[in-house]
N, C-alpha and C positions, 0 to 999 in steps of 0.2 A: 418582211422581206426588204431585200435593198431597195431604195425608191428611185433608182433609174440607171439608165440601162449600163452593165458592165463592158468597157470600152479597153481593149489593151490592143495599142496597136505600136510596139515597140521595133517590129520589124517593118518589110514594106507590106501591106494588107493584100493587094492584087500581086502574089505571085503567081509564078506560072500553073501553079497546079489549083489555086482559086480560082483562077480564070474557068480553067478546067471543071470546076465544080460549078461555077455556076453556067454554064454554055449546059451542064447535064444538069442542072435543078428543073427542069420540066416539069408540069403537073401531067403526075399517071392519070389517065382516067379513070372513072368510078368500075367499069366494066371490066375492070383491069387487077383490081382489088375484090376482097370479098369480107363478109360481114363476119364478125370475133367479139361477141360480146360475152363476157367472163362476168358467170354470176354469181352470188352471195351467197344462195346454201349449201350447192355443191361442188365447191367449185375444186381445181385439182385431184379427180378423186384417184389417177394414179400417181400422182404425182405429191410429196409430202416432207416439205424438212423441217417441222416440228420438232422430230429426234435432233436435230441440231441445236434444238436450244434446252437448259438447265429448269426444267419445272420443278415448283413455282415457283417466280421467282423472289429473291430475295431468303430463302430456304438458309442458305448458306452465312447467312449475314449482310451488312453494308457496302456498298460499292466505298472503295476509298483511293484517294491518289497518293500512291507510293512510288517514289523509283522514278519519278516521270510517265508514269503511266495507272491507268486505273485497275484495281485488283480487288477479289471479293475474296476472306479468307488467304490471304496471302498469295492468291492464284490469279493472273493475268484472264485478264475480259476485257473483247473488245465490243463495239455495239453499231452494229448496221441497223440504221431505223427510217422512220420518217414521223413526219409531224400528221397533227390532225387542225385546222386552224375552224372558228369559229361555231357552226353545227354541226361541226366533223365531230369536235372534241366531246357530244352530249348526245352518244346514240341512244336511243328507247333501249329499254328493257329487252325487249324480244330482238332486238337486231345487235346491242353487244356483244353478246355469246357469241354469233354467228361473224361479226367484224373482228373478233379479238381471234379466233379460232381461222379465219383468213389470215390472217397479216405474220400468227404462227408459222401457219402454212409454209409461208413465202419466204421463210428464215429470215422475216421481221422482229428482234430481240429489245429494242426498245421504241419508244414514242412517244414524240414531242406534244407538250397540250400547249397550242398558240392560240393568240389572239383569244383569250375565254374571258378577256375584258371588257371588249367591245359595244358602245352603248349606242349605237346606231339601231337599234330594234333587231337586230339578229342576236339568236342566242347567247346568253354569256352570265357567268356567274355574278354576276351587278344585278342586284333587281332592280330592274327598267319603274315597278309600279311606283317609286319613291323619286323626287328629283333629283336628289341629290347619288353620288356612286357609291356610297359608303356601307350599302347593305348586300348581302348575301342574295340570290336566289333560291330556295328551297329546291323546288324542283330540279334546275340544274346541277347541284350541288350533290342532290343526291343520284342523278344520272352519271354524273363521273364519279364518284364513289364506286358506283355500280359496273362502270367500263374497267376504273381501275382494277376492281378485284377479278374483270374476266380478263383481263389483261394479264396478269400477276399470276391465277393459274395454270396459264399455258408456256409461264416465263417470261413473258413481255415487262421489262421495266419501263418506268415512266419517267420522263422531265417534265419540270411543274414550271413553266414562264409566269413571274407577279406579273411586272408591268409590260406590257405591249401595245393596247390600241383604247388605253382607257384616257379618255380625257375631259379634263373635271369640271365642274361646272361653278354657276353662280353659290350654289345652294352648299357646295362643299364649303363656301367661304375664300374662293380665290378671287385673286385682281384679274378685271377684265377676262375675263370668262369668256366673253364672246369673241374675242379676239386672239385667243389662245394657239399656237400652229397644230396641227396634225397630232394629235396624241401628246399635246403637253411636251413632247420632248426638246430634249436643252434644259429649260426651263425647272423645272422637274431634276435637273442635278445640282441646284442653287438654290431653288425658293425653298424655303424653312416650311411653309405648310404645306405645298407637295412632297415634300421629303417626308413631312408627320403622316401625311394621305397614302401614302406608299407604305411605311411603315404599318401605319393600322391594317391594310387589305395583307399583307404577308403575314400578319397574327393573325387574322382571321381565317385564312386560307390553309396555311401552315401548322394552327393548332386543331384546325377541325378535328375531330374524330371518324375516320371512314365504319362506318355501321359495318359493312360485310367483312372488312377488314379489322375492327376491333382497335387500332392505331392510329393518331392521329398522323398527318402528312409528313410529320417531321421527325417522328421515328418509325419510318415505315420503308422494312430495306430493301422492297417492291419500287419505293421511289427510287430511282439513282442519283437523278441531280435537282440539281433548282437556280433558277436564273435570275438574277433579279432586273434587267430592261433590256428589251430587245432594241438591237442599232440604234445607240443611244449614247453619244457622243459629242462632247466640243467640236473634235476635231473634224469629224462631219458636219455637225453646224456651223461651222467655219469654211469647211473647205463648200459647203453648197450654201453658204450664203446668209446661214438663218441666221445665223448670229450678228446679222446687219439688220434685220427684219424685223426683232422681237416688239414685242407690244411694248409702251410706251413704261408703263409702270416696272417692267422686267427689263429693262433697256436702262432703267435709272438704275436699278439695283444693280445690274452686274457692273455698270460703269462705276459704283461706289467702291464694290469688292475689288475693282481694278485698281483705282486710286488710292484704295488702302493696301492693297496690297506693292504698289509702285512707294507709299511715304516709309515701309519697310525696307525699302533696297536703295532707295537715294533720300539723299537731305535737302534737295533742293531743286529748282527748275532749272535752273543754271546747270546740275550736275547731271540731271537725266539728259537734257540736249546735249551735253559732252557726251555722253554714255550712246544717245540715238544716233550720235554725229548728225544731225538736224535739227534747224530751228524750229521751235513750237508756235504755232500761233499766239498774237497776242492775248485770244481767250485763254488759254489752256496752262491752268499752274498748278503745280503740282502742291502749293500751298492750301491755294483755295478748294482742290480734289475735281477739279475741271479738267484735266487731261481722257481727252475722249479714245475709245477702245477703234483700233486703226482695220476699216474693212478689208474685204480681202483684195488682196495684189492691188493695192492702192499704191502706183506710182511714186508718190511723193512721202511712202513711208519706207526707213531704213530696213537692213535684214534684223540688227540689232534692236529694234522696236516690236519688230513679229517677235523675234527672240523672245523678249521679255512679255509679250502678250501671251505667246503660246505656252507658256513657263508659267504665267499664273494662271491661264483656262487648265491645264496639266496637274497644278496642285490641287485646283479647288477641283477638277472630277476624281481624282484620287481619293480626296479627304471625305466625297460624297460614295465611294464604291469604298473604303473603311469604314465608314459609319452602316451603312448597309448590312455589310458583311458581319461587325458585330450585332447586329441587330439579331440578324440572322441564328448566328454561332454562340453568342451570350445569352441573350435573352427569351432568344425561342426554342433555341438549345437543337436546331435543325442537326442530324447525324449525317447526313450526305454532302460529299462535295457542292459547291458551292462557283457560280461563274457569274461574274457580271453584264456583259454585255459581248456581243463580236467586238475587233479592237481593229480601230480605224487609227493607219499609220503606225510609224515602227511604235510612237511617242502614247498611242495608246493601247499598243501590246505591251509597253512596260510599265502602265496602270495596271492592266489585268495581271500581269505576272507578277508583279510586287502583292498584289489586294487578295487576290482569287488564288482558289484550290487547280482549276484549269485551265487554261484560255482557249477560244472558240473563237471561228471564222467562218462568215457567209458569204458564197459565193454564185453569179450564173453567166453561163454563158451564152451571149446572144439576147439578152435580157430584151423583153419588149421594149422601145423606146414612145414615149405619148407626147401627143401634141402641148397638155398641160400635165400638171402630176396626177397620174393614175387616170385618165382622163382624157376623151378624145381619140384621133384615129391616130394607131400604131404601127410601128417598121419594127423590123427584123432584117438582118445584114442574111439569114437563112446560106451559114455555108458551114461547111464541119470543121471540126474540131481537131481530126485528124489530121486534116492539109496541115494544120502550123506543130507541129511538134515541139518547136525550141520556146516558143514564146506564147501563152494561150492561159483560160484560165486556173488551170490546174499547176501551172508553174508558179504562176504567183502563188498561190495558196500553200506551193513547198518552200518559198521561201518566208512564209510568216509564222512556221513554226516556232516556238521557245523551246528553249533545252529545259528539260528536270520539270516541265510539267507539260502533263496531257495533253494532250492538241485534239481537238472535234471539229469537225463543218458540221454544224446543226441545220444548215440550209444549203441546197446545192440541188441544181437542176439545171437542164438546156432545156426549156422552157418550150412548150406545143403550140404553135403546127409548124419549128423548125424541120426541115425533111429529115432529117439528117441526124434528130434525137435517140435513135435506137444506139446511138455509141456514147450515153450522158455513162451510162449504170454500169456497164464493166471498164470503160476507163478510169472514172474518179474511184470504182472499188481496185484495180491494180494498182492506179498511181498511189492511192491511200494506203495500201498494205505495204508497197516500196519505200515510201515517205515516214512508214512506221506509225501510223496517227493512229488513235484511239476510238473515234467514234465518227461516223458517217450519216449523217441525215438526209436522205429524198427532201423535198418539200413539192407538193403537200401531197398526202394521201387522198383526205378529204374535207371539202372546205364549208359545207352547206348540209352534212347528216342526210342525202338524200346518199343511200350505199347500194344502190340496183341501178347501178351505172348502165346505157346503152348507146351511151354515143362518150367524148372529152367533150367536157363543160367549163373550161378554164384552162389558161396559160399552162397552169400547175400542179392539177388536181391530175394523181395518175390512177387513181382507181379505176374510170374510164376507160384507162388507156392498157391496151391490152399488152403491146409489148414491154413496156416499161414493168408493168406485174409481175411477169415473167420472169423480165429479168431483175428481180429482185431476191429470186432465188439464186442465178447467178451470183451476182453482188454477193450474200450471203457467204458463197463457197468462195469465192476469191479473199475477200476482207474477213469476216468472223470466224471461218475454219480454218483460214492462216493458207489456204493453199497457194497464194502468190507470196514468197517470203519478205522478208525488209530489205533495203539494200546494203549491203555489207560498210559502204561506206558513208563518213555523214561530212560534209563541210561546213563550219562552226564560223561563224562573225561574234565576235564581241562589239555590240554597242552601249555608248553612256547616253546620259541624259541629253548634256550640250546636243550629240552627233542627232539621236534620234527627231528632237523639236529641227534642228538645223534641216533635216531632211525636210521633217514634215512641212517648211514654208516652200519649199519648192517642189515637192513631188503631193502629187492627193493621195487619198486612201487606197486605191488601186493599182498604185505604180512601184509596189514593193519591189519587185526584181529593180527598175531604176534606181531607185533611191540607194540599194545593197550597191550596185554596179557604180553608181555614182560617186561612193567610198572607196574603191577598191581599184588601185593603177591600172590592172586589165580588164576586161570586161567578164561580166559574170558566165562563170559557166552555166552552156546549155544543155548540157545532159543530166535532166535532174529524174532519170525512170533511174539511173543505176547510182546516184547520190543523193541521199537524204541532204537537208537542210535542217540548222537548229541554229538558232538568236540564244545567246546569251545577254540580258540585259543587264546592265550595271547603272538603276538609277538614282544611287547617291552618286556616282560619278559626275562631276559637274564639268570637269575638261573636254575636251573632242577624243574622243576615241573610237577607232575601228580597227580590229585587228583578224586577220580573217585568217582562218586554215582551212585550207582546199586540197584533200589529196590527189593526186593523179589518178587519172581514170586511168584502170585497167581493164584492159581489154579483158573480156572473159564470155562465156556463153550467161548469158541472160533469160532470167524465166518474162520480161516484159522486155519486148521490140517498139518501139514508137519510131517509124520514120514518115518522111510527106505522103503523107494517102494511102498510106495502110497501118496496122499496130495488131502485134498477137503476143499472146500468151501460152507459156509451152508448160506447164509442170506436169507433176504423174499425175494428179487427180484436176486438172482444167487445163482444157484446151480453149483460143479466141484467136478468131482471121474476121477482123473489121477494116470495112474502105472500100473501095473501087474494085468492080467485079475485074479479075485478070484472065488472060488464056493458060496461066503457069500455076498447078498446082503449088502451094502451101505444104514445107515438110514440118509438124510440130510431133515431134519424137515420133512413139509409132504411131500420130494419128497423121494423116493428108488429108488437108482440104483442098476442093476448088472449087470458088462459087464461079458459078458460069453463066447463072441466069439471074440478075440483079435489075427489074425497073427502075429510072433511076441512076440505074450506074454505083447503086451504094448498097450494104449488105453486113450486117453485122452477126458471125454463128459462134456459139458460144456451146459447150460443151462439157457437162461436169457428171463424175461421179459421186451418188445421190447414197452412196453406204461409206461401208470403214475400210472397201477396199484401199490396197495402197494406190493404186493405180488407175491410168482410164482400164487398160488393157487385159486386166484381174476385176474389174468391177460389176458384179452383179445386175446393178440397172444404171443407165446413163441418159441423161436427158442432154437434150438436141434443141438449143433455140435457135431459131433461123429467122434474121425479122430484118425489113428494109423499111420501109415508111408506113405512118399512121395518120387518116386524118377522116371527120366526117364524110355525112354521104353528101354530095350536092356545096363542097365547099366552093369558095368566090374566092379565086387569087387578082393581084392586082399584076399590071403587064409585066414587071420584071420581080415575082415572085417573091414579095417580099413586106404583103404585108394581105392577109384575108381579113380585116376589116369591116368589109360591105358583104361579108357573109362567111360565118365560120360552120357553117352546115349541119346537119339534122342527122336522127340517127336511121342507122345502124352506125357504130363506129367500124371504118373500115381498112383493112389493111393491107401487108403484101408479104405475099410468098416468095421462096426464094427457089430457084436452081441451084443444087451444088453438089458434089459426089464427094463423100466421104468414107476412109481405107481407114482400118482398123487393124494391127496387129494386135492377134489374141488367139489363143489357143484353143477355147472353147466355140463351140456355132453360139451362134445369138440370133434371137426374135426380136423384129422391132414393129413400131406401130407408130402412124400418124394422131395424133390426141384430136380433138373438138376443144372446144373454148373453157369447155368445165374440165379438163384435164383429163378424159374418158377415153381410153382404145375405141378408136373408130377406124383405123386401114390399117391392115398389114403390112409391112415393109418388105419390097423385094432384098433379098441379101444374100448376096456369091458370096461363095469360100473359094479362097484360091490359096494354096501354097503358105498355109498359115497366117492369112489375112481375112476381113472381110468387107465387103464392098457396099454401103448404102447408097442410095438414088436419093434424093430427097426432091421434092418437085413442087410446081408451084400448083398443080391440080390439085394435090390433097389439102387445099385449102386452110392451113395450119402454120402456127409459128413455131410449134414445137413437138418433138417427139420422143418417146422410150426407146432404148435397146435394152431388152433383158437376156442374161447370160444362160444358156438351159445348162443343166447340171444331169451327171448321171448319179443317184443315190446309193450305187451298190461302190462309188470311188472315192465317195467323202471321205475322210477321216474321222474320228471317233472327237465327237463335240467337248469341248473343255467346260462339261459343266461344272457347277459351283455347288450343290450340293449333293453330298454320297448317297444318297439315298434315291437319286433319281438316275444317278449312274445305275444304281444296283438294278431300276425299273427299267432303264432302257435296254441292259444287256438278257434281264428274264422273260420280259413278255415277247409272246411267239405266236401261238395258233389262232388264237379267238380273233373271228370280225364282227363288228358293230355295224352298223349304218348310221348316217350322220343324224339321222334323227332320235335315235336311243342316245347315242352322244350325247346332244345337244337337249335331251333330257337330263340327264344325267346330270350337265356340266350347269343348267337352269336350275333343279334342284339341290345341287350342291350350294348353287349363291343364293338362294332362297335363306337357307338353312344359315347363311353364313350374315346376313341383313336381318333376318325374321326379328319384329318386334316383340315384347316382351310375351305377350299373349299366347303367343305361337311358337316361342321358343321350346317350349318341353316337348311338343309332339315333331317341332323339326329336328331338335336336338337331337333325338332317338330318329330321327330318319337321318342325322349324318352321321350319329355310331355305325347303323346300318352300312350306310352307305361305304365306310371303310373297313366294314367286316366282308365286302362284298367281291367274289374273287376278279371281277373286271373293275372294282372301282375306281383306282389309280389310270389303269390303263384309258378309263375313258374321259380322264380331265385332261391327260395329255397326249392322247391318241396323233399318227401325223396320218391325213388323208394318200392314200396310197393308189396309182394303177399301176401296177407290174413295178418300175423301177423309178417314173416320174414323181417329183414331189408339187404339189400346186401349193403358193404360197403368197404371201403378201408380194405386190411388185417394189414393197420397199428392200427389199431383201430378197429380187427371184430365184428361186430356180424355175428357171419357167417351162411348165408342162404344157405341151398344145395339144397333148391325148388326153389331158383331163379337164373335158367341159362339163358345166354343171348348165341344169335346164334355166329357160328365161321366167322362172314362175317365183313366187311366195320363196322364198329361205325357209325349211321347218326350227331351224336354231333363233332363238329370242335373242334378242337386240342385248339383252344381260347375259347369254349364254357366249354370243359368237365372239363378245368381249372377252370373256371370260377363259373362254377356251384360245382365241388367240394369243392372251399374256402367258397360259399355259405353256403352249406348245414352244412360244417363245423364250421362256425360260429356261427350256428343259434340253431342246435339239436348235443348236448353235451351228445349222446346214450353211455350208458355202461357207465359213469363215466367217458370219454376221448373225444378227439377231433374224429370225427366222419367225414369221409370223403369217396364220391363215388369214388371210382376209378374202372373206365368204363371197364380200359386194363385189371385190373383181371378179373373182371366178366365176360365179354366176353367169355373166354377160355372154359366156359361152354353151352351145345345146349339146345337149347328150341325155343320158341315161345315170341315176344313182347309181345302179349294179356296176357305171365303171367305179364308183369309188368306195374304196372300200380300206379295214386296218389288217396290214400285214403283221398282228400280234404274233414273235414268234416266241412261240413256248409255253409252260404250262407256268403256272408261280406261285403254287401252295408254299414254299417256303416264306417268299415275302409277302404273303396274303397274313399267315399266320402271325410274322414279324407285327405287322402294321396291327392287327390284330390286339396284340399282345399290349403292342406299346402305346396305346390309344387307349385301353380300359387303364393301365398302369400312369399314365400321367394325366389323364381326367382332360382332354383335352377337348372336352365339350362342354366340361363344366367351367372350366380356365376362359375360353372364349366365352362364353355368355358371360363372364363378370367384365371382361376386359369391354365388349361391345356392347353393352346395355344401355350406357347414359350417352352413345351416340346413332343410335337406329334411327331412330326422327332424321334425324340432319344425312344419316348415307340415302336415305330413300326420296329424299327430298328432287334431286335431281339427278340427270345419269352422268355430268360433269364427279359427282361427289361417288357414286358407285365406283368409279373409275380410281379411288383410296382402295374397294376394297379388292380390286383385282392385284393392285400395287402389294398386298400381303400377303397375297395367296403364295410366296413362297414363303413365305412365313410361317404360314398356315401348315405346309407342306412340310418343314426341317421339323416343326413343333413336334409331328405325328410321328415322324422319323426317330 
């Protein structure tokens, strides 16, 4: 992460509505909040955007940067993730499944492995038991292997970071070892055995072969990227200092490389002080290679001296991110893009863009600042983000785009116990979808492998933190489902070499909007939510060049608002009113907000449909975040809130509800529900229908950040499903009379997958029980039966038509855990109710009392014809003897776990056309 604290203060910082903000930063009290701890194995259970993402992934082939953007298969993807840093990145055996199967959940699509260098005694693929870093750890090695591949099944691609927090020692054979700064870096982009030390751990890392995976790292198109040093820069080691600092031996060497590099561009002392327009001391001759490397904003050093300093720190990290890169792409023969580091100043955005496949930028906002580095007691400025809309950190970040290649923030947060963090996740996912950028990282998920979070444990770690989870589903549907669009227009800089270093001696790495502004006769425009930014770099260009096209902003309706102290978002499928609670309702198309009841004063609700609806207003199920501030129980703020310090509190982690009344235009009635922390229907929602509207309360009593509205449906109004295969048309329109109860079903649909897994042994006797079973005149009818009372359908709430007349008792399920699957991918394939995938899921319904006898199948008809058909064309193409040749050399491996059964439900239409 950046190592201190991000600072932009280009406007004036105390405006009026700052002021404002912090007069209302008060601490809630605890009695005032209440306890939201979000747990690990069941968590979300109405709640699910898993179908949002491509399983498994890499299925389709390599991520690759085409076009300026990254595409699998010639198909644009984009990637909302987050990292895992240290024991994050090495969950056990038993808790990957269940962390990879979260972070799914949450329309988390890829995930950064950081920090797995780390030789401080915390986890990390370096085995600790040798002194020197140059060995492998077994154990860990094969625990990410292991997360990789639960990752990879559920779609999750991966970035693989070499170097980040590894730093070398005696025993590797470096100079002064003990003296080394923070992770080797600087240093490490010059010294010749750090480079070979680097080199060696990315073959090692890179060629591994992943055992569950079968692939080594570097053709494995589950990977996506690979980074080779995290904020790892000259130009940060210059602009903070290190590079006046370095250890003595390292301090000789770069001063040689300078000096050789200086007898290449002048002939003489005489003609470099013409060229510095400064005299040199009488130490310092360019003959004898005694011209020393000039610290920073040293007074008595010309601009033309930085010039020339920054000009050879600029080649020799280029010629060190080329040597890398072919290591990487030549010799290890890595298939996935490829980034070097985040790029500090314009001067090392156009290192990455010349070297690298992408370029990437880390940013935060509010960043903790420490007494020493990383160390000691910390401030926070704790005010939003919202107040400054023209100038903040998500501006800069659009203006350090490059054109014609990928753009990512691998790191980005507003860091905890800011009050005011509940607007980090759908601002940077809007601003980042309008900006057009590629890939999005949270940091960090989880930093210590302990994932039964009940309080926040860290600045950063949002596992914890309940709102932030949350809304990472949000994030998801703004940025990776494309529901906020790009912005139609882009304003384009041309910069050279000369202009970029020229910046970089007077502005730092953070002052990118300056530096653009500082090029350009007017000052930079501030509306950057409806104008993309893209750098074109040109660094063979050695002249001064900026050349800037800025279209006219035109006025036009906008799917993203950002003004002082408030910001929303209006498309058909996401609605967002973040800021300052007002007394004036919020009009976003047909939805109205008005939060009315904000502790605090601040309030962020966010609103997405969770199907293929087009719209909020047509949408099936819609989830409802309502979140205003997070922070332990028993936290210690210091008197002008701004720094908890001397006690960041114990758990429960605790939070706040919101007041706010929410109007829905829609033409169907809808049920909604207050959730619990596992994402469970626990309170009904009151909801008026008025004049083709509807009216939700949402309140701070039901103790919740987030809630469902499912649409009910009448079944006798649907339309005729657009199934995909004929033979199930022909089923849906002949069965008629016969009912089952769910437990012959759920026989039925358990014995069918018996039959369909049965290892060789048991094959002949099930074989002839699945002939049977399709000579059998209900058989079809009971794989893909729909649970029926009078006109109600009960169905997954991913997909509702929500029935409140069909509850099922609070007891045992009689359908096996291999049946209810089985039967849901059924029904799913078969009746496409409501316009969407349509699936039982038994575990919701359940939760509701009644009686079986309400539920029962409306089979209508009789169907000796297609009894006979099936019949017919089952003994004629041997489809029992076809499947036992086809599945026999993998029974072991489907029965092994029910992740892998989960293939064989995926065939069962397969199975289905075969018979057909």
């Amino acid at each position: 992460m950046i190592r201190r604290k991000f600072v932009h203060s280009l406007l004036a910082i105390f405006t009026a509505c700052t002021a404002r903000a912090f007069a209302a930063a008060d601490l809630i009290p605890d009695d005032q909040l209440f306890p939201f701890v979000m747990p690990l194995e069941k968590s979300v259970g109405a709640i699910d955007a898993s179908h949002w993402l491509d399983a498994p992934a890499g299925a389709n082939g390599f991520v690759k940067a085409e076009d300026g953007h990254f595409a699998i298969n010639g198909k644009r993807i984009r990637f909302w993730g987050t990292n895992v840093a240290f024991g994050g990145a090495f969950p056990t055996k038993e808790e990957a499944p269940l962390v990879a199967a979260k972070l799914a959940r949450f329309g988390i699509n890829i995930v950064r492995i950081h920090s797995a260098d780390i030789i401080d005694g915390r986890p990390s693929l370096i085995d600790r038991s040798v002194k020197d870093t140059q060995h492998l750890s077994a154990d860990h090695l094969d625990r990410l292997d292991f997360f990789i591949n639960e990752l990879a099944k559920r779609g999750v691609y991966t970035n693989i970071n070499l170097h980040v927090n590894r730093t070398f020692t005696a025993e590797d054979g470096v100079s002064a070892a003990d003296q080394l700064p923070m992770f080797s870096k600087n240093i490490t982009l010059f010294d010749r055995r750090m480079i070979d030390l680097q080199k060696k751990y990315a073959t090692d890392v890179l060629t591994h072969v992943n055992p569950y995976r079968k692939l080594s790292y570097a053709q494995d198109p589950a990977i996506a990227f690979v980074e080779v040093t995290n904020e790892n820069s000259f130009f940060y080691g210059w602009y903070s200092k290190k590079l006046d600092n370095l250890p003595v031996p390292y301090a000789k060497q770069l001063d040689a490389k300078f000096n050789e590099w200086l007898s290449k561009h002048y002939q003489s002392t005489e003609q470099l002080a013409a060229a510095w327009t400064q005299e040199l001391p009488a130490a310092e001759r360019l003959e004898d290679g005694t011209v020393s490397r000039p610290a920073y904003k040293d007074p008595s050093r010309s601009d033309a001296c930085y010039h020339d300093y920054l000009e050879f720190l600029w080649e020799l990290e280029r010629d060190y991110f080329r040597e890398m890169r072919d290591h990487l792409k030549k010799e290890i023969k890595v298939a996935m893009p490829v980034t070097g580091t985040m790029y500090f100043t314009m001067a090392g955005g156009m290192i990455q863009s010349d070297t690298m496949d992408f370029v990437d930028m880390h940013a935060y906002w509010q960043h903790p600042e420490f007494s020493t580095e990383w160390k000691g007691k910390w401030t926070i400025k704790n005010t939003p983000m919202i107040d400054q809309p023209e100038r903040n950190t998500l501006s800069w970040l659009g203006a350090a785009r490059v054109a014609g290649k990928p753009f990512t923030v691998s790191e980005y947060n507003a860091p905890w116990p800011n009050f005011y963090d509940a607007e980090a996740i759908p601002l940077i996912a809007a601003y980042g979808a309008r900006q057009n950028w590629d890939a999005i990282y949270l940091f960090n998920y989880n930093g210590n492998g302990e994932f039964r979070r009940d309080k926040v444990y860290s600045f950063f770690d949002i596992d914890g933190h309940p709102v932030k989870t949350a809304q990472m589903i949000a994030g998801a549907a703004l940025f990776t489902r494309g529901d906020v669009p790009p912005a139609e227009q882009t304003a384009t800089a041309t910069i050279s070499r000369d202009t970029a270093l020229q910046s970089a001696i007077h502005f730092g790495w953070n002052k990118g909007e300056e530096a653009l502004s500082s090029l350009m006769e007017s000052p930079l425009p501030t509306n950057t939510v409806d104008r993309a930014w893209a750098l074109h770099f040109q660094p063979e260009t050695r002249t001064p060049l900026s050349d800037f096209v800025i279209p006219p902003s035109q006025p036009s309706v906008t799917p993203f608002v950002w003004r002082q102290g408030s910001a929303t978002i209006d498309t058909p499928r996401s609605k967002m009113l973040a800021g300052h609670a007002t007394k004036e309702p919020t009009q976003l198309g047909s939805v109205t907000i008005q939060l009315h009841e904000a502790p605090g004063d601040f309030g962020v609700i966010t609103m997405q449909s969770m199907d293929d609806a087009p719209s909020i207003e047509s949408s099936r199920q819609i989830l409802i975040i309502a979140a205003g501030r997070t922070q332990n129980t028993a936290m210690k703020w210091s008197d002008d809130n701004t720094s908890a310090y001397d006690g960041m509190g114990t758990a429960p982690v605790l939070t706040q509800g919101l007041g706010a009344t929410i109007t829905i235009n829609a033409k169907d009635p809808m049920t909604g529900y207050a959730l619990d922390a596992a994402g469970m229907e626990k309170t009904p929602l009151p909801i008026s229908r008025s004049d083709g509207s509807l009216t939700i309360e949402l309140k701070r009593d039901y103790e919740t950040i987030w809630y469902v509205l499912k649409r009910l449906c009448d079944a006798r109004s649907l339309p005729r499903p657009a199934i995909q295969i004929p033979i199930l048309h022909r089923l849906a329109d002949v069965i008629r009379r016969d009912v089952l109860t769910l437990r012959k079903v759920g026989n039925r649909a358990r014995h069918l997958a018996q039959a369909i897994i049965s290892p060789r042994g048991q094959s002949k006797r099930l074989h002839r029980r699945f002939e049977n079973l399709l000579r059998r005149r209900l058989q079809m009818a009971e794989v893909i039966q729909i649970p029926r009372a009078h006109v109600r359908v009960a169905v997954n709430p991913l997909s509702p038509c929500e029935a409140p007349q069909l509850p099922l008792p609070r007891r045992a399920h009689p359908l096996t855990h291999l049946g209810r699957r089985l039967l849901r991918l059924a029904v799913a394939q078969v009746f496409d109710l409501c316009g969407g995938n349509l699936d039982m899921n038994v575990d919701a319904i359940q939760q509701r009392p009644a009686d079986f006898r309400q539920v029962a199948l409306d089979l209508r008809g009789a169907i000796p014809p297609l009894q006979r058909h099936l019949r017919i064309e089952a003994a004629r193409r041997g489809i029992h003897r076809r499947h036992h040749q086809e599945s026999r050399g993998k029974l072991d491996a489907l029965r092994a776990t029910t992740d892998e059964h989960w293939s064989i439900f995926k065939r069962l239409p397969q199975h289905l056309q075969r018979i057909a």
